[in-house]
C-alpha positions as CSV (number, residue, x, y, z in Angstrom):
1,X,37.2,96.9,102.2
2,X,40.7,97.5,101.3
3,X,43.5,94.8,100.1
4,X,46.4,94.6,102.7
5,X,49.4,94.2,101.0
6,X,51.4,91.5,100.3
7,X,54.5,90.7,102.2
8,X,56.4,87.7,103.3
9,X,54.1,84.9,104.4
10,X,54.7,83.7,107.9
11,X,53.1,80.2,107.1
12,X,52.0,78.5,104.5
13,X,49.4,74.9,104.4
14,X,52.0,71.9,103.9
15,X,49.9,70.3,100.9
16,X,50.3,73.5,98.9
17,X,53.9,74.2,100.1
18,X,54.7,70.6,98.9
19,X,53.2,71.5,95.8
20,X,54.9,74.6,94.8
21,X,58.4,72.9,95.8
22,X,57.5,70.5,93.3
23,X,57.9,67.5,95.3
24,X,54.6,66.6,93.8
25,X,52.8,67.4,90.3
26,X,49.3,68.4,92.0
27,X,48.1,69.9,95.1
28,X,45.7,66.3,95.4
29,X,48.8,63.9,95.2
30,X,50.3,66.2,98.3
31,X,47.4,65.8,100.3
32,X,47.1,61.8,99.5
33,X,50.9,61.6,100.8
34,X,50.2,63.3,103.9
35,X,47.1,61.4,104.8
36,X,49.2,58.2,103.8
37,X,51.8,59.1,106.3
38,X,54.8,59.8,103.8
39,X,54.9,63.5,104.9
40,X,56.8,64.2,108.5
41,X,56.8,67.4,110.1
42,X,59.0,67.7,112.5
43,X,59.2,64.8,113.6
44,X,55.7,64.3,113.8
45,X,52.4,63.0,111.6
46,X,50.6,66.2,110.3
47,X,47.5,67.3,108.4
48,X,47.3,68.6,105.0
49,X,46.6,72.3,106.8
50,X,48.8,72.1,109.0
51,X,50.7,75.8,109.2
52,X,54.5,75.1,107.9
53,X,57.1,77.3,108.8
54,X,60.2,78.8,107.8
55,X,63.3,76.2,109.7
56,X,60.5,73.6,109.5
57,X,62.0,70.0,108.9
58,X,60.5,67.4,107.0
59,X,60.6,64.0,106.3
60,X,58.9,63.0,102.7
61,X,58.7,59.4,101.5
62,X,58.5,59.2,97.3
63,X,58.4,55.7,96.5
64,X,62.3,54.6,97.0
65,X,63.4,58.3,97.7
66,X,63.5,58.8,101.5
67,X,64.4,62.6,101.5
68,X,64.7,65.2,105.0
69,X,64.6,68.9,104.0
70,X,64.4,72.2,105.8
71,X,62.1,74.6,105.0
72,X,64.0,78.2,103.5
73,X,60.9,79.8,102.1
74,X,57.5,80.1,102.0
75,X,55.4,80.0,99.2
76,X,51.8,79.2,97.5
77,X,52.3,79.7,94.1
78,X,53.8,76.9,91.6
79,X,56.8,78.7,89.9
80,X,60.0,77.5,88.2
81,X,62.1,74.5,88.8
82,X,64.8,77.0,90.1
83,X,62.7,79.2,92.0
84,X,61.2,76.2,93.6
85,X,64.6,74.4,94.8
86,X,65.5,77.8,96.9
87,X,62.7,77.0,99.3
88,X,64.6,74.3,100.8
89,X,67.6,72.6,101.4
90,X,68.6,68.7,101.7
91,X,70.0,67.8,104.6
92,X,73.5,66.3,104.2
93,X,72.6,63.2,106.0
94,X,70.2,62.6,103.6
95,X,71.6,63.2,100.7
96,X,74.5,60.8,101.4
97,X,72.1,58.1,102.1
98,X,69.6,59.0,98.7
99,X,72.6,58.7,97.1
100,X,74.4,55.5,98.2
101,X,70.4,53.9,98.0
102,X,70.7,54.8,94.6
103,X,73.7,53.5,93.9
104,X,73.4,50.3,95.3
105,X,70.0,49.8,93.3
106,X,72.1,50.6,90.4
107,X,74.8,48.2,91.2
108,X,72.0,45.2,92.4
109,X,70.0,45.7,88.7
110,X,67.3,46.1,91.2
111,X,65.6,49.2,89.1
112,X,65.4,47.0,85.9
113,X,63.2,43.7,86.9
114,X,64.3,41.2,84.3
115,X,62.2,38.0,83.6
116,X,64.1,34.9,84.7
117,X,63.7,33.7,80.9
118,X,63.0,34.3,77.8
119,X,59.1,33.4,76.8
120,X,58.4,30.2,75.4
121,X,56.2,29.4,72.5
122,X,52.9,29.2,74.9
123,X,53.9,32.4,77.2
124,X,54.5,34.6,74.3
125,X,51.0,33.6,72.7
126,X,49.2,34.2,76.1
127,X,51.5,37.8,76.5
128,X,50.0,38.1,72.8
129,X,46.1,37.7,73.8
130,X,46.6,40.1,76.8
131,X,47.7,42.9,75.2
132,X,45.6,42.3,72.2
133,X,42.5,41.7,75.0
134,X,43.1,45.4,75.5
């Protein structure tokens, strides 16, 4: 048996694309998104095998981050930061909204959840026991 070569990849499985884009840390967080229903592709639900393509849209959910990318490259392998951001693109839309999200979170306080008050006496021995409980 002989090794074919290596040459550009026509498609690549979306957990481990999602991966080596580093919009997760681990191939296993990937695959939990999809099967939450945080990954789009587009415009539809997918698998964690299903085949991704180059021109490919998607629609990925990370907690308060609502982001809609096209696919530029394909890859498998987990590489540098920089490397990794050439495989897609943003959409403008998107961006615009990411960004006014996160400035209105950082004009509400609504990233910092402050108690209403300071602890009294009995709440700071209870906060006291739980940690200590530990």
């Amino acid at each position: 048996m002989s090794k074919l070569p290596a040459g550009p990849m026509a498609e690549v499985r979306v957990d481990l694309w999602l991966w080596a884009a580093r919009f997760f840390k681990t191939r296993s967080l990937a695959k939990q998104a999809i099967d939450g229903g945080k990954i789009d592709v587009n415009g539809g639900g997918c698998k964690p095998a299903k085949a991704l393509h180059v021109g490919d849209r998607l629609k990925i959910s990370r907690g308060e981050e609502r982001l809609e990318v096209e696919v530029l490259g394909l890859s498998d392998k987990r590489s540098q930061a920089s490397v990794a951001q050439a495989l897609y693109q943003e959409t403008e839309a998107s961006r615009v909204v990411r960004e006014a999200g996160k400035e209105q979170r950082r004009l509400t306080g609504a990233a910092f959840d402050h108690p209403p008050k300071r602890p009294d006496k009995h709440a700071r021995r209870d906060l006291r026991r739980m940690k200590d409980a530990r």
